[in-house]
C-alpha positions in Angstrom: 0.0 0.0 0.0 3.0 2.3 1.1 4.4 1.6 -2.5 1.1 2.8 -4.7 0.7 5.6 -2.5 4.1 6.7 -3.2 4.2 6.0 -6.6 0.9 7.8 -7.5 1.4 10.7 -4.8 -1.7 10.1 -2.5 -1.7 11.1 0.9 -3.5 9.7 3.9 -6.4 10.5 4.5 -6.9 13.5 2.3 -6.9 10.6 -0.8 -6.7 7.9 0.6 -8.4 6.3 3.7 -7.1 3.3 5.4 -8.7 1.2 8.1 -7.2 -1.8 9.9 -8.4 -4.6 12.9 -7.1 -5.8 15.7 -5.5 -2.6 16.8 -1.6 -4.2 16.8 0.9 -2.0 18.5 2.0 -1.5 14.9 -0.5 0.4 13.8 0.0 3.3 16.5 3.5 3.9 15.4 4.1 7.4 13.9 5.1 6.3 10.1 1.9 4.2 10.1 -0.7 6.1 12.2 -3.5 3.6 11.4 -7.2 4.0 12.5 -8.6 0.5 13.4 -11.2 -1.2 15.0 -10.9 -3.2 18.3 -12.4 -6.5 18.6 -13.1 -8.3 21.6 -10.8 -11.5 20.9 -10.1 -13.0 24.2 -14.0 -13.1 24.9 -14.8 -14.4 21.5 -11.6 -17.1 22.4 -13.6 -18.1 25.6 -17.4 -18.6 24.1 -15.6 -20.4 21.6 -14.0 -22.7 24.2 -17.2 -22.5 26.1 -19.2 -23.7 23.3 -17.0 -26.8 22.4 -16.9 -28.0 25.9 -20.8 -27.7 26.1 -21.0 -29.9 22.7 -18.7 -32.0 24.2 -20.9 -32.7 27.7 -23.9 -33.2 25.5 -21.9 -35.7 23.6 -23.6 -34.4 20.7 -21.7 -34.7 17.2 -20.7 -31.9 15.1 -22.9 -32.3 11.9 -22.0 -30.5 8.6 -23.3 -27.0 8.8 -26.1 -27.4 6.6 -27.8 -29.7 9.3 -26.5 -27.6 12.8 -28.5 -25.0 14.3 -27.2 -21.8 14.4 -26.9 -19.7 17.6 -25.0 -16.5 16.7 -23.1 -14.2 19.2 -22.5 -10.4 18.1 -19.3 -8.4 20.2 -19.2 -4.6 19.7 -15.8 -3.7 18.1 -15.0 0.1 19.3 -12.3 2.4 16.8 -9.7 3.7 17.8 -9.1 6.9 15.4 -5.9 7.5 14.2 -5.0 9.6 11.4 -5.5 7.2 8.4 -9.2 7.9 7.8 -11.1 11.3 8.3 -14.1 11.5 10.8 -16.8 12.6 9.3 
């Protein structure tokens, strides 16, 4: 990305906007400067670990998706705004 926005003279985020996950310490350094979002990965970690062990308990078999029922489990990701992306 660095390379094409060199090569064709864009700047960040007047041009180009640039949005990344996970927040890594990376992404806070001053050449990068990336906006990202935040996920909750430890808790998604545990309700995953959570949900196999239940399965297992139940001694039920995992079946191919098509024939599982689906329970689904929303996190809020939160941004943390950095100066790759204009608010706005």
């Amino acid at each position: 990305m660095d390379e094409a926005r060199h090569s064709f003279a864009l700047r960040l985020p007047e041009h180009l906007c640039v949005m990344g996950y996970n927040n890594i310490l990376l992404s806070g350094w001053s050449f990068c400067y990336l906006t990202t979002f935040i996920q909750p990965v430890e808790q998604c970690a545990r309700d995953a670990v959570q949900w196999l062990i239940a399965q297992e308990e139940r001694q039920i078999m995992l079946r191919p998706r098509a024939e599982q029922q689906h329970s689904r489990l929303r996190y809020e990701a939160s941004v943390v705004w950095r100066g790759s992306v204009q608010r706005g």
